[in-house]
Backbone bond lengths (Angstrom), bond angles and torsions (degrees), N, CA, C in turn:
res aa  C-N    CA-C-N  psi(-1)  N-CA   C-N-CA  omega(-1)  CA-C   N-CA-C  phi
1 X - - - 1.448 - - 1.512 110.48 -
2 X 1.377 122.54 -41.82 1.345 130.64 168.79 1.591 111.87 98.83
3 X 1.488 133.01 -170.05 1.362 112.53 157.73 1.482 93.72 -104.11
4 X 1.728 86.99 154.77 1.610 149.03 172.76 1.990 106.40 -113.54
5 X 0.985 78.06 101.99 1.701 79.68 -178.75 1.622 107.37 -113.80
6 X 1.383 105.21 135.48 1.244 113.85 -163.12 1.695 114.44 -95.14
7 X 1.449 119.65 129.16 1.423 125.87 -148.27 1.362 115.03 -122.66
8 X 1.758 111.47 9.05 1.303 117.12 -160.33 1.570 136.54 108.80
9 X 1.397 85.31 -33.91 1.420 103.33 170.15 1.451 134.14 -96.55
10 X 1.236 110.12 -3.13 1.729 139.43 174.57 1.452 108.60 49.99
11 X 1.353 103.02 70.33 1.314 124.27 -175.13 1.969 95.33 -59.50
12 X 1.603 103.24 145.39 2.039 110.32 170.34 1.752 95.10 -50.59
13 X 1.312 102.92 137.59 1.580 115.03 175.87 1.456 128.88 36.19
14 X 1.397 92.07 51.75 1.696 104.27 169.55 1.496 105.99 -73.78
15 X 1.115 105.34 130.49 1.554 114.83 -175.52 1.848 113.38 -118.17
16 X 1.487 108.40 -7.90 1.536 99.63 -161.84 2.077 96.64 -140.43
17 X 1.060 110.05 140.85 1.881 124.39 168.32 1.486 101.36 -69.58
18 X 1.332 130.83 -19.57 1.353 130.98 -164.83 1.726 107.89 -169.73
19 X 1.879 85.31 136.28 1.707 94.17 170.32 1.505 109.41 -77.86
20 X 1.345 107.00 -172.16 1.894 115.39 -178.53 1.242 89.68 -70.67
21 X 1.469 131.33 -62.63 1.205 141.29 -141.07 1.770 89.94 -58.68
22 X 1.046 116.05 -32.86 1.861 113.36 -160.32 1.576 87.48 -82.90
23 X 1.424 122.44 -54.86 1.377 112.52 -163.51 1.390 97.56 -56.13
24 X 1.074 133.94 -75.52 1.679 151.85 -162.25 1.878 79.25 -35.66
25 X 1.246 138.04 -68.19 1.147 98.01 -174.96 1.190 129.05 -81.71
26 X 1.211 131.13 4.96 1.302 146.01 158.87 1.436 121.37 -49.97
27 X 1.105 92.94 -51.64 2.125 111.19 -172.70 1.679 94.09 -91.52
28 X 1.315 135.28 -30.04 1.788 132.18 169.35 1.483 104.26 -55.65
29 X 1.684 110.65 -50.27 1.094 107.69 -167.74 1.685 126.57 -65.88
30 X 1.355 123.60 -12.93 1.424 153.56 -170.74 1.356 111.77 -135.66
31 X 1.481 110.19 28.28 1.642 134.74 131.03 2.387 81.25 65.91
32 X 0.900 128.74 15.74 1.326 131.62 162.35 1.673 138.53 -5.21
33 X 1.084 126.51 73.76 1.291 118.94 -161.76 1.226 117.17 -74.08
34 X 1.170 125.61 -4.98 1.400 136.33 171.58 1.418 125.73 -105.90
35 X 1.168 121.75 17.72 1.737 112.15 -171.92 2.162 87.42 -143.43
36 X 0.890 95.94 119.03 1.964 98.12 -169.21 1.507 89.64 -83.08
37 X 1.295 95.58 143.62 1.883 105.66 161.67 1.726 113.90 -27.92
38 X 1.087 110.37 -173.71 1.363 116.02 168.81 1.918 116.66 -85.30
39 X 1.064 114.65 135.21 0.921 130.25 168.68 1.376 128.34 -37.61
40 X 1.637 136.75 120.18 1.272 116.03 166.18 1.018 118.12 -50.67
41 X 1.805 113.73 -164.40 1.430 104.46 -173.64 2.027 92.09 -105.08
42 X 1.005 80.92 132.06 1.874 93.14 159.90 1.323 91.15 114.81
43 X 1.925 117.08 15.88 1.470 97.33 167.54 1.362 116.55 -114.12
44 X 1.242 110.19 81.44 1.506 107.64 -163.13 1.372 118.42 -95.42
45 X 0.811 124.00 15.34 1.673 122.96 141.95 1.253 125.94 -48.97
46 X 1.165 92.64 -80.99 1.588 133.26 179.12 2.118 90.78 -29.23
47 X 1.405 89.55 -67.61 1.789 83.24 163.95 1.513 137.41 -55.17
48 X 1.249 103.37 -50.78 1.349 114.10 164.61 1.417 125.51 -41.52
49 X 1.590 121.60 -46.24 1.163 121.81 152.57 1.559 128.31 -49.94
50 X 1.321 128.85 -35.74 1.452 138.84 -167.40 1.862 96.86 -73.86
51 X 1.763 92.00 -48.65 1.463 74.03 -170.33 1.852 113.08 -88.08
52 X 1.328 108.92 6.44 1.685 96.30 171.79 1.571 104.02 -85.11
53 X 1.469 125.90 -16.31 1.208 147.34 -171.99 1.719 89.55 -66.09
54 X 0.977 102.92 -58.85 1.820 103.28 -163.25 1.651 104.55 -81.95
55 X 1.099 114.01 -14.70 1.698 120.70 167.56 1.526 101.04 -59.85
56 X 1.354 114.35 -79.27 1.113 134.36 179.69 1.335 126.81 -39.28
57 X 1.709 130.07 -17.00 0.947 147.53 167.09 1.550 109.56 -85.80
58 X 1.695 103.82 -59.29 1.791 103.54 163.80 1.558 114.38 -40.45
59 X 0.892 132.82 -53.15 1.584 150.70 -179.23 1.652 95.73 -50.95
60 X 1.464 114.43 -57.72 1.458 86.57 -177.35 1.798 114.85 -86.18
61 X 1.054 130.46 -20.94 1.289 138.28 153.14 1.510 106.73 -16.77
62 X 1.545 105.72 -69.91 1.023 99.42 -159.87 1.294 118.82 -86.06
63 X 1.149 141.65 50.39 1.662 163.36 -125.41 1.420 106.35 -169.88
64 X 1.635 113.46 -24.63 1.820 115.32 179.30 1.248 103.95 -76.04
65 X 1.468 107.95 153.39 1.587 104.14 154.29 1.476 129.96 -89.21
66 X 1.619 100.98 106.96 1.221 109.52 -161.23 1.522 95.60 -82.15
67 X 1.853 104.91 176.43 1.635 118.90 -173.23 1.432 103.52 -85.32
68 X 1.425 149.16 155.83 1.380 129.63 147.12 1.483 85.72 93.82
69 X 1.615 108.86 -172.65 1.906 114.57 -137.54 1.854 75.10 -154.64
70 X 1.486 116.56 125.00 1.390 119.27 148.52 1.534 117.56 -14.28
71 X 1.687 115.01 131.41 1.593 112.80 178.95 1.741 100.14 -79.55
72 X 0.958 120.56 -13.12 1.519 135.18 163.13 1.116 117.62 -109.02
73 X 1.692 113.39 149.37 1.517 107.78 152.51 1.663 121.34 -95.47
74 X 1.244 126.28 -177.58 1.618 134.40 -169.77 1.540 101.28 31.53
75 X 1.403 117.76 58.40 1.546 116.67 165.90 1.657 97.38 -102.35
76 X 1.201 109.28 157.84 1.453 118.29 177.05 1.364 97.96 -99.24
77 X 1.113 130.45 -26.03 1.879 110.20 161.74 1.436 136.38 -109.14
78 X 1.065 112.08 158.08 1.579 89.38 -159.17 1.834 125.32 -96.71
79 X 1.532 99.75 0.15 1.297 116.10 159.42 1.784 107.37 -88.99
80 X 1.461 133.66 146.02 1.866 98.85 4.80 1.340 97.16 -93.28
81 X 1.689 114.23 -174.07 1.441 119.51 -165.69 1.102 92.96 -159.40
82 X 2.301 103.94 147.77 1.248 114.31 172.05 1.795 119.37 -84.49
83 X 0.929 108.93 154.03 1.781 108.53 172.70 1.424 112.51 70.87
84 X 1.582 126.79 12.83 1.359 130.43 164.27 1.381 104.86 -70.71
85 X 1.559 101.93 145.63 1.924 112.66 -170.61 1.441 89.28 -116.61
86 X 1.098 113.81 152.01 1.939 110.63 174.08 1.736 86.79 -113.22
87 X 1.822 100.39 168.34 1.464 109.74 166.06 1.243 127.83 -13.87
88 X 1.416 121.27 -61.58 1.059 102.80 -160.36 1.933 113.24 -112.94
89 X 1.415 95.39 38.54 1.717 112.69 166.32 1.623 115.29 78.31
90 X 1.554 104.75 25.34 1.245 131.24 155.56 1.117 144.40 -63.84
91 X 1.267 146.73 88.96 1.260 135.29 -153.32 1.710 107.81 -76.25
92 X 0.877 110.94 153.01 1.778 128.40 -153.99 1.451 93.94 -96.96
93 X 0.960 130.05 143.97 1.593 121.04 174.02 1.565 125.62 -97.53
94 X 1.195 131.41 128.28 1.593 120.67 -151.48 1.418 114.93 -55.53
95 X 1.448 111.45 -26.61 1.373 111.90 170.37 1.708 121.68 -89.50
96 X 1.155 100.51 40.43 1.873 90.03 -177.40 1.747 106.06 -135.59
97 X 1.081 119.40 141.43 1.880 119.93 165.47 1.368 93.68 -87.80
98 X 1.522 132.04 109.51 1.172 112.58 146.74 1.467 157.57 -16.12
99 X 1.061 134.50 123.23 1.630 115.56 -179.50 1.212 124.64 -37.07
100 X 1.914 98.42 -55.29 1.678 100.07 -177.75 1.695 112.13 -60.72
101 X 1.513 123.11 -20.56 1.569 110.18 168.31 1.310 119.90 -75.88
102 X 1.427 127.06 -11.06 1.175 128.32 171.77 1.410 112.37 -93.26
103 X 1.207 124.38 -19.87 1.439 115.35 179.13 1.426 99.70 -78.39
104 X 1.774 124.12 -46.77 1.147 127.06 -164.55 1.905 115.47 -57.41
105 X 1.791 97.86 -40.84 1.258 104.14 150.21 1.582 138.96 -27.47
106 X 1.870 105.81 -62.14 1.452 102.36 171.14 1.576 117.99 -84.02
107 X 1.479 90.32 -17.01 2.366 75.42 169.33 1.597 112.80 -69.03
108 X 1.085 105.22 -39.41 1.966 104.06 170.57 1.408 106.56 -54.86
109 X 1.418 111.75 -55.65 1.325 116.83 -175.05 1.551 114.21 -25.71
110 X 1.548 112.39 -80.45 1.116 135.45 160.02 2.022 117.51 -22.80
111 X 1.579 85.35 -61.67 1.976 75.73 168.14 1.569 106.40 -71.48
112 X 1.103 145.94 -0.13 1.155 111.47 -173.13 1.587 85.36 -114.05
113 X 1.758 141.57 -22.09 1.669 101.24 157.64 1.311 121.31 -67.41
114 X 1.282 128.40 -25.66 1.158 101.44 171.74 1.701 148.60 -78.56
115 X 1.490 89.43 18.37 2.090 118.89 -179.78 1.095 110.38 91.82
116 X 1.703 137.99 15.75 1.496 108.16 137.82 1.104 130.76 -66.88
117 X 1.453 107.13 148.03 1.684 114.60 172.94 0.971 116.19 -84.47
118 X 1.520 153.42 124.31 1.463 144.46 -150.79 1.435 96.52 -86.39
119 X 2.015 116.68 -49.68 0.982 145.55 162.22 1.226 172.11 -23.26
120 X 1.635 106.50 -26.11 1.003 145.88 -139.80 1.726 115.66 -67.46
121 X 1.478 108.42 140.51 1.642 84.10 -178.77 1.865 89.98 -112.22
122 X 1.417 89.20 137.89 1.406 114.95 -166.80 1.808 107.76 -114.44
123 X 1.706 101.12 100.68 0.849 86.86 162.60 1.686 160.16 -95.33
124 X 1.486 128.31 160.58 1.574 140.36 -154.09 1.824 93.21 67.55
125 X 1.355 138.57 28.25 1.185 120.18 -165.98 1.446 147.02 97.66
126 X 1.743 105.30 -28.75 1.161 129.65 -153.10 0.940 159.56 79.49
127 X 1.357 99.68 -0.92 1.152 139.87 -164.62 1.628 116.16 -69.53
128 X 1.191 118.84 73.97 2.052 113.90 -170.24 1.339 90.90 -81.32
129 X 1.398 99.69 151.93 1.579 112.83 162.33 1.857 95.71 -116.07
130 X 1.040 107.50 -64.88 1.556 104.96 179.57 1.533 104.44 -105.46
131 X 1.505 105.73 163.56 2.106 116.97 157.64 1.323 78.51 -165.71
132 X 1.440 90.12 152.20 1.429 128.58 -171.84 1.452 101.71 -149.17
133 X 1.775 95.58 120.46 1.939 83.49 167.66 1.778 99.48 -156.16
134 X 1.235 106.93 91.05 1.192 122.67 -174.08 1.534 106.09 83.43
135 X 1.259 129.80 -122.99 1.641 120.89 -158.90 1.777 85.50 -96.11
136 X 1.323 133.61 -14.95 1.097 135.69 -168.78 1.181 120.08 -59.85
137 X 1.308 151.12 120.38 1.240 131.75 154.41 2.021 128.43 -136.29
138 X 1.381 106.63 163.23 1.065 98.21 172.41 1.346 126.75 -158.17
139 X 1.359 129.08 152.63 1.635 137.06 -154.67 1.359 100.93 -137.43
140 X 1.547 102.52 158.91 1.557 102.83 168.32 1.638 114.14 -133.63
141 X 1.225 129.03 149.69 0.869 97.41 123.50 1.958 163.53 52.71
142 X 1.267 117.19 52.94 1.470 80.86 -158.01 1.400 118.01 -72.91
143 X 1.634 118.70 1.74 1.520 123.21 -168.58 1.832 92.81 -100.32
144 X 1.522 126.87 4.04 1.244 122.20 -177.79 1.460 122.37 -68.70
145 X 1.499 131.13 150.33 1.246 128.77 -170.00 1.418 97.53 -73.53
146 X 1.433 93.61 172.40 1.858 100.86 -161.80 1.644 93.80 -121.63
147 X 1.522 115.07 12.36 1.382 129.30 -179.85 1.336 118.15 -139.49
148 X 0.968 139.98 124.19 1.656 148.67 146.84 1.322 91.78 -19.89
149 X 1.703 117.72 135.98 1.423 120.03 -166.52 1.911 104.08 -137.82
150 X 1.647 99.50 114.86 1.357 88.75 -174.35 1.599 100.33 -116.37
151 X 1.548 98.77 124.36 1.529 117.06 -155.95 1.636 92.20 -77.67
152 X 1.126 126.64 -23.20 1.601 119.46 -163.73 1.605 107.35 -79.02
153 X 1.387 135.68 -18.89 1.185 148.39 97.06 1.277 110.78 40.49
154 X 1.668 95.08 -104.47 1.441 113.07 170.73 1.703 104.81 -42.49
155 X 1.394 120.26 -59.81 1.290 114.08 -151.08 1.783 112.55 -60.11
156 X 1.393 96.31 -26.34 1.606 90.41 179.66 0.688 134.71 -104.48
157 X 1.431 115.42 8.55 1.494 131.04 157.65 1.503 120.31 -108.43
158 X 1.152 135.74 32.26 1.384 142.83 -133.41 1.974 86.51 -117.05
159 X 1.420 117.74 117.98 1.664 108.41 -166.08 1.331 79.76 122.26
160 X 1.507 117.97 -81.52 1.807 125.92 -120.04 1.665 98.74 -79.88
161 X 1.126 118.10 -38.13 1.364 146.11 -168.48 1.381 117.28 -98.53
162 X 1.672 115.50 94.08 1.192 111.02 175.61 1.076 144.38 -98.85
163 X 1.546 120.02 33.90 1.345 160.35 177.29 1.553 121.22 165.67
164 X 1.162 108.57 141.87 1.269 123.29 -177.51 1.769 105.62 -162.46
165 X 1.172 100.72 164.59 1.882 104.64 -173.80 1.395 109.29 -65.75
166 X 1.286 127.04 102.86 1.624 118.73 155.46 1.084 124.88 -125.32
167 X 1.310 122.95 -165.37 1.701 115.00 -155.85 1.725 90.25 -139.84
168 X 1.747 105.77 173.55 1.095 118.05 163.44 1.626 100.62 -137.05
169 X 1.616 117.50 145.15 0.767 121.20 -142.46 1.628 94.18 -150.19
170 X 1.203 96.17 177.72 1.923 103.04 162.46 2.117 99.83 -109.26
171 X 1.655 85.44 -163.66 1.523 98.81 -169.93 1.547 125.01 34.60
172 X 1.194 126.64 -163.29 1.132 132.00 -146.81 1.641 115.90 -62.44
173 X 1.707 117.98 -39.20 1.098 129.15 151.63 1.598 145.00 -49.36
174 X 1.723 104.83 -12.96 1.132 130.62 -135.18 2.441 80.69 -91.03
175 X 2.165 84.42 119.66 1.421 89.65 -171.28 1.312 112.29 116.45
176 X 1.277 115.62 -62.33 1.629 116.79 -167.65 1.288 124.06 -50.37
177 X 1.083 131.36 114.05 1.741 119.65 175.50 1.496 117.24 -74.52
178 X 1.478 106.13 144.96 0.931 105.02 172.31 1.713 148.95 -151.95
179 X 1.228 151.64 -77.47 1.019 136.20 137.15 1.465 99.23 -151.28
180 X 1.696 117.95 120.27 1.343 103.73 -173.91 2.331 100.84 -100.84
181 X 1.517 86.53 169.47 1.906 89.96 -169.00 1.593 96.92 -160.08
182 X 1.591 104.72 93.88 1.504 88.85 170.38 1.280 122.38 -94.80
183 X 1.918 84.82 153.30 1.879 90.32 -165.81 1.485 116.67 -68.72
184 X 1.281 112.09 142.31 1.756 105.95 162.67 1.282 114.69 -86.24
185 X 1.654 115.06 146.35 1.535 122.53 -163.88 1.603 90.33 -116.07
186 X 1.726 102.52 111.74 1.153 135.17 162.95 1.407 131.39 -48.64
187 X 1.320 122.78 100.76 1.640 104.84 -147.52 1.790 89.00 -89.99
């Protein structure tokens, strides 16, 4: 099917908050070590990956609890939307994806070419108490997240999103919500 990126207008089988072309300048612009320029032509993998990358990010996007009610019903994404307020107590307009959902789009994007799983099924939860692997070891915590937690996440969607998974914690973090993504280990 390919991506279908959705522009406001809720195009049949929009699948993505953002084309390559937007991420690629997205991830240039924040000097990105993980998301490669655009592809010549005849390298279509290399594309093919970017845009299942940005599927896969839409996919988890659309899993938050966003503010406001689909501008459609039976849409598979959940932008755009009526009665969403942005940061600064703005009402969102039914026809628009926000920036911050499109940026948030290509920062997932980006983790998911470079092999995080946004997704992951984790089993008992995730919850380790001990691992041991040779002299190595490690514990948590029992109030510790059961996910790699990328706070910038939160930050750019912070308004748009009226629940999402966060933790409470001690030290410096201790409170902040945020968006957890565990990494996949690349063999």
């Amino acid at each position: 099917m390919g991506l279908i990126v959705e522009d406001g207008t809720m195009p049949e089988g929009a699948n993505s908050y953002a084309s390559v072309s937007e991420c690629d300048t997205w991830q240039t612009e924040r000097a990105s070590t993980v998301w490669p320029t655009s592809p010549e032509p005849g390298e279509d993998a290399e594309l093919a990956k970017k845009e299942a990358a940005l599927i896969l990010a839409s996919d988890y996007l659309n899993g938050l609890g966003w503010n406001g009610r689909r501008s459609k019903g039976g849409r598979v994404l959940a932008w755009p939307r009526i009665g969403a307020v942005d940061t600064d107590g703005y009402l969102v307009p039914p026809d628009v994806v926000p920036k911050a959902v499109k940026s948030a789009c290509c920062y997932l994007a980006g983790m998911v070419f470079s092999g995080s799983d946004l997704q992951p099924v984790m089993e008992r939860g995730g919850r380790v108490q001990s691992e041991s692997v040779g002299s190595l070891a490690t514990s948590f915590f029992d109030d510790a997240a059961s996910r790699d937690i990328y706070s910038a996440l939160a930050d750019l969607l912070r308004g748009l999103a009226s629940e999402f998974d966060g933790y409470a914690g001690t030290g410096s973090g201790a409170g902040k919500k945020g968006f957890y993504i565990k990494r996949a280990i690349l063999a």
